[in-house]
N, C-alpha and C positions, 0 to 999 in steps of 0.2 A: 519502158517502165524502170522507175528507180528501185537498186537493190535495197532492200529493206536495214534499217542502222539498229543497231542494240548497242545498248550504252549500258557498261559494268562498272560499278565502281563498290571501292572496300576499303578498309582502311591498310592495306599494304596491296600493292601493284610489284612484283622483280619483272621487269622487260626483261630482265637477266639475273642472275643469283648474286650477280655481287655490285649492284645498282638497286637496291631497292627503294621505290616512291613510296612513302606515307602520304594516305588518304588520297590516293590516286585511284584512276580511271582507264578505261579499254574501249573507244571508239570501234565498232567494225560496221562495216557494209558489205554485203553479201558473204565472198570467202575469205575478204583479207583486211587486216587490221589497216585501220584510216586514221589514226595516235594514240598514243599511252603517256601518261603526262600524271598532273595535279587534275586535282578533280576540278576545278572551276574551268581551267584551261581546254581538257578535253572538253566537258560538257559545255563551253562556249562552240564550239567545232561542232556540234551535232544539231540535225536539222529536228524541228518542233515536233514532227512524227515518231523523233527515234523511239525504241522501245526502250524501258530503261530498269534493269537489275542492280540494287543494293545489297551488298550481301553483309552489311555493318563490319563486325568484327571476324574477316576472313582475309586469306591470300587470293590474288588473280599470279599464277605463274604459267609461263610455256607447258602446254604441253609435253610428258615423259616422250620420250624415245627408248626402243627396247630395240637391242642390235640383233640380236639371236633369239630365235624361238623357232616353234615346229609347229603350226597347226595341222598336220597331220595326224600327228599325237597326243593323246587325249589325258595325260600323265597320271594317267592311274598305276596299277603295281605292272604289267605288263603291256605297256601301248605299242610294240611290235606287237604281237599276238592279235591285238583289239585291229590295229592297222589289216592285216594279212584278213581278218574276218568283215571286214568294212569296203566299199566300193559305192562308187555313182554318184548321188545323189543322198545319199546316207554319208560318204561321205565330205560332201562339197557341206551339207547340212553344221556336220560336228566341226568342220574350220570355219564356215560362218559363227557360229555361236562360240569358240572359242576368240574371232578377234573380238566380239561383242562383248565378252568377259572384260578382254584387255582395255577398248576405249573406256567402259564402266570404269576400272581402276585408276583414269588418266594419261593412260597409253595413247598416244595420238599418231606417231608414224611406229610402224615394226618394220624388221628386216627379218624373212626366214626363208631359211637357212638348208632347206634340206624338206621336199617331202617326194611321192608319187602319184605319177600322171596328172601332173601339172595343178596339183589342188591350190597354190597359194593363187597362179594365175585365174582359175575360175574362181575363187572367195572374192578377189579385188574386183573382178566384172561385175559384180551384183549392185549394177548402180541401184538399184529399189533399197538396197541395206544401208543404214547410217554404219561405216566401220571406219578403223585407222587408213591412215595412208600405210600400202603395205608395198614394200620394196619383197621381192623375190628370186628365189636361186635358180628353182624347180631340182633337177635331180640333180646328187652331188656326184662329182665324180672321184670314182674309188676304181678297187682292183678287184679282178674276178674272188669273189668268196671274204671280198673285204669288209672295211665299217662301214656300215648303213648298205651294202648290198644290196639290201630288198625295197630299196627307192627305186632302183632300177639306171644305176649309174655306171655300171662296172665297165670300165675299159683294158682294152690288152692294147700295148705299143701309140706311138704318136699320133697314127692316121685317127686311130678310135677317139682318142681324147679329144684331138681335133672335130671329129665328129658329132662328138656331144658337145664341147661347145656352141658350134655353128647350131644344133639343135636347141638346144637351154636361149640362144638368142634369138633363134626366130619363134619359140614360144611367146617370148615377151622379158625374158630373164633381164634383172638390175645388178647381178651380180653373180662370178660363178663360183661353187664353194667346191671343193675338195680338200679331199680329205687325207691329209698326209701323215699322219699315223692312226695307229688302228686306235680302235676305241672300247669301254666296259658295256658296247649292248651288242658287239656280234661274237657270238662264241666263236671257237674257229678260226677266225681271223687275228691279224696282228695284234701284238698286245699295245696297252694306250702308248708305251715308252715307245714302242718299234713303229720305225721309219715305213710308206707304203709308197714312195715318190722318190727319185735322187732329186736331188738341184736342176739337173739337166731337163731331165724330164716336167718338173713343178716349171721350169722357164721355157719352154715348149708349150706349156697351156698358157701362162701369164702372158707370154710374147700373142698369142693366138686372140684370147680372149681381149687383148688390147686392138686388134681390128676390128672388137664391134666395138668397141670404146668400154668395154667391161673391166672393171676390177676385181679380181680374187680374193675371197675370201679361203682363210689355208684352217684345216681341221689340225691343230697341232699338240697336243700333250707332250710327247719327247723332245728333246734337249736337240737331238741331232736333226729333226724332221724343224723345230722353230728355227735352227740356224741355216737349213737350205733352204726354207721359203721365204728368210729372210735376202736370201742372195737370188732368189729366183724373181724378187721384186713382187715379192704382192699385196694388198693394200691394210688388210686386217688378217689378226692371226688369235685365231678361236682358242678359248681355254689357253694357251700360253703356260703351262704349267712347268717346262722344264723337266720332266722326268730323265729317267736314264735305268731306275728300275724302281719297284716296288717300295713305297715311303722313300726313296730318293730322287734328288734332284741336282742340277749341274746347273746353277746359276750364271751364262757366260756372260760378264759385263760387255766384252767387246762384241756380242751380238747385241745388247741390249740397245748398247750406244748406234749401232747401224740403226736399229728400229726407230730412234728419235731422230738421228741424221737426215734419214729416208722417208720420215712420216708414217712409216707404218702402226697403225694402233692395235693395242692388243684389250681383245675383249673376254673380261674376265669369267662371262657365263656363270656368275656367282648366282643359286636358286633360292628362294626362300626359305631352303631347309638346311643354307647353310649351318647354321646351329647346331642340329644332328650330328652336320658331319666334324663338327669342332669335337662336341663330346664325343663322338665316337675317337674318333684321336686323340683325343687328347690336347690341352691347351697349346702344350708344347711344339707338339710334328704342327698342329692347326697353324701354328705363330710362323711355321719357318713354309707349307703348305701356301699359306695364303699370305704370306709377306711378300711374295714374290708384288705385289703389287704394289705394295708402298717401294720396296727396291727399283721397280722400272719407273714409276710415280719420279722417285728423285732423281734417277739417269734422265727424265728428263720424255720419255715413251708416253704417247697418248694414251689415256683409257678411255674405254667408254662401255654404257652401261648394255648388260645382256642378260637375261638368265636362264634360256636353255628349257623355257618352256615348253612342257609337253611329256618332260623325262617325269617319271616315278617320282611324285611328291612335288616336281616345277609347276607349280599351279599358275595359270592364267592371271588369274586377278587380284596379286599379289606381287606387286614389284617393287612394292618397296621393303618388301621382305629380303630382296633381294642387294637393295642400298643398303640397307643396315650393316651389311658386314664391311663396308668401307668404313663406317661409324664406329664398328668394335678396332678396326685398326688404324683411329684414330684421324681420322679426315676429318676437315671443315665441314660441315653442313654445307656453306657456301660450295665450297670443293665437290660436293655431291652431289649437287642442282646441277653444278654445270657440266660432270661429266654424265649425267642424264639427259640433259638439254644440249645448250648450245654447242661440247665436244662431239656429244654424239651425232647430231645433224651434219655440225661440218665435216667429218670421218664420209658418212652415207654420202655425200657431193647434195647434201642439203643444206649447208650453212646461208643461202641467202633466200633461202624459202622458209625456214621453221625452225624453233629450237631457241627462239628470243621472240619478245612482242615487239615489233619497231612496226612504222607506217610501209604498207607494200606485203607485208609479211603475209603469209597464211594466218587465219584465224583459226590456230590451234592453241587452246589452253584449257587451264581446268584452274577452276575456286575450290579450295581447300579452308576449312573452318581451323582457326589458330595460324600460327608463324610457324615452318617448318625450317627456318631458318634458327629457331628456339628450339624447337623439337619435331625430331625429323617424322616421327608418328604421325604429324600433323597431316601428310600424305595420305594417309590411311580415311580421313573424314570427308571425301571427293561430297562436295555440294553440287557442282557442274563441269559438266564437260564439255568442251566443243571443238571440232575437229572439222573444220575448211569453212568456217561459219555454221555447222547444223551444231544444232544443240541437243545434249543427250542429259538429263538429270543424273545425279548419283544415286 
């Protein structure tokens, strides 16, 4: 039997953010796009059956990519607490319906980052669910009485790390996160600036987690914890904040410069409530706070798009809440599509599966009413969604 064709066409097509087709079309069959072109061209290519959607005056773009998130976490004011009262099937339930949130808003692949007993792994088996392609950590690995503890990650000395590794990979893990300095949700534990890993130790897991063929994802706030898991080789490096102590930061260029050398991308975890926390600082600390990005931006460092869904106020279905603040500090539009899209896929080891429309590709995208390449809000009017060919309305 032939996979069934649906034929999109609108008056702007981007196979990529900074190629955009006027009055272009989106050939697919079954899961993966079969051309994207001019509308006569495509619709020459498509057989008499195809189904066919007009959406006049709208965009067809790649589906978003979200690097970071937690569907464990339900980001209300305390989602540890909600987590520690949740289990089974209650909980497998609340991360289904959180990725459902996400593909809703045009999220089409996640990466998360961090939950307990393996919930991103059971969310993604639920082939009966339309949801994102979700890439997964399972538990991250910390130190006894560390950040995120209560995942159920804590290791003592090399054999254990090693342990959990070889564990988190035979679950099914696409990546392993740890978390090398502490962070603002475990009391007790290190604070976000202080180091929980040396260099030594961070390349003891990266070296390990490189035998199942895994990447590291590194939990980093501090200045000294991003500079050794910069040496410790690992592939993204979470929040990248730079701290060193409270409203301060140690901007080190010459680690910067490794991170673009080395490919390492740093993902900003910026949440939709960034705003909040501008007023709450203030313009000024906000400028020099969230500058760090346009600084690594010009050294030449990957970014790519994340927002830490899950935490207090990181809402699901809201990610472009989360682009915007590239927007307040001055990014292309263009520049923003594509560290949502096409950086972030290639980052994930998805660059020739998703994150661009080309022939061969996954058929992940979403139609957006307006040019968000005019106004980035435009994201925000999701008409359709589709993620591997299924289709989901807005």
């Amino acid at each position: 039997m032939t996979a069934e064709e649906t034929v999109l066409t609108a008056r702007q097509v981007l196979p990529e953010p900074s190629a955009p087709i006027r009055d272009g079309a989106v050939l697919v069959r079954g899961e993966s796009v079969v051309a994207v072109g001019a509308r006569a061209d495509v619709l020459a290519q498509a057989s008499p059956d195809a189904v066919h959607h007009d959406f006049g005056d709208a965009t067809v773009l790649p589906g978003l990519v979200n690097c970071h998130v937690h569907l464990a976490f339900d980001a209300g004011k305390d989602p540890v607490g909600t987590l520690a009262e949740t289990s089974g099937d209650a909980l497998i339930a609340g991360g289904i319906e959180r990725a459902r949130q996400l593909l809703r808003s045009g999220v089409t692949t996640v990466r998360d980052l961090g939950d307990r007993d393996g919930l991103a792994f059971a969310v993604r088996a639920r082939a009966d669910e339309t949801l994102p392609r979700i890439l997964a950590a399972g538990a991250p690995i910390t130190v006894p009485g560390g950040h995120c503890h209560f995942f159920g990650g804590e290791t003592t000395g090399d054999d254990e790390i090693r342990a959990l590794v070889d564990a988190n990979a035979a679950a099914g893990a696409d990546v392993i996160k740890v978390m090398a300095s502490g962070g603002q949700m475990t009391p007790g534990g290190a604070n976000m600036w202080e180091s929980q890993f040396d260099a030594r130790q961070l390349g003891v897991l990266v070296e390990h987690a490189g035998r199942h063929g895994l990447p590291v994802a590194a939990h980093a706030h501090g200045a000294d914890a991003i500079e050794a898991s910069v040496e410790a080789g690992v592939s993204t490096i979470e929040h990248c904040t730079w701290m060193v102590a409270p409203q301060q930061t140690d901007l080190r260029e010459h680690v910067a410069k490794k991170m673009a050398e080395r490919g390492i991308a740093a993902c900003s975890t910026s949440s939709p409530n960034w705003r909040m926390m501008r007023d709450r600082m203030g313009p000024e600390i906000a400028k020099k706070v969230y500058g760090r990005l346009t600084w690594m931006d010009g050294l030449g460092v990957t970014l790519i798009a994340g927002t830490d869904a899950g935490l207090p106020g990181s809402v699901f279905d809201n990610p472009v809440g989360g682009l915007e603040l590239y927007e307040w500090l001055g990014f292309s539009r263009t520049r923003i599509l594509e560290i949502a899209t096409v950086d972030s896929a290639r980052v994930l080891g998805l660059g020739e599966v998703t994150g661009r429309l080309a022939a061969g590709y996954s058929a992940d995208l979403l139609v957006v009413d307006g040019d968000p390449l005019k106004a980035l809000s435009a994201l925000h009017d999701v008409r359709l969604v589709m993620a591997r060919g299924l289709q989901l309305a807005g």
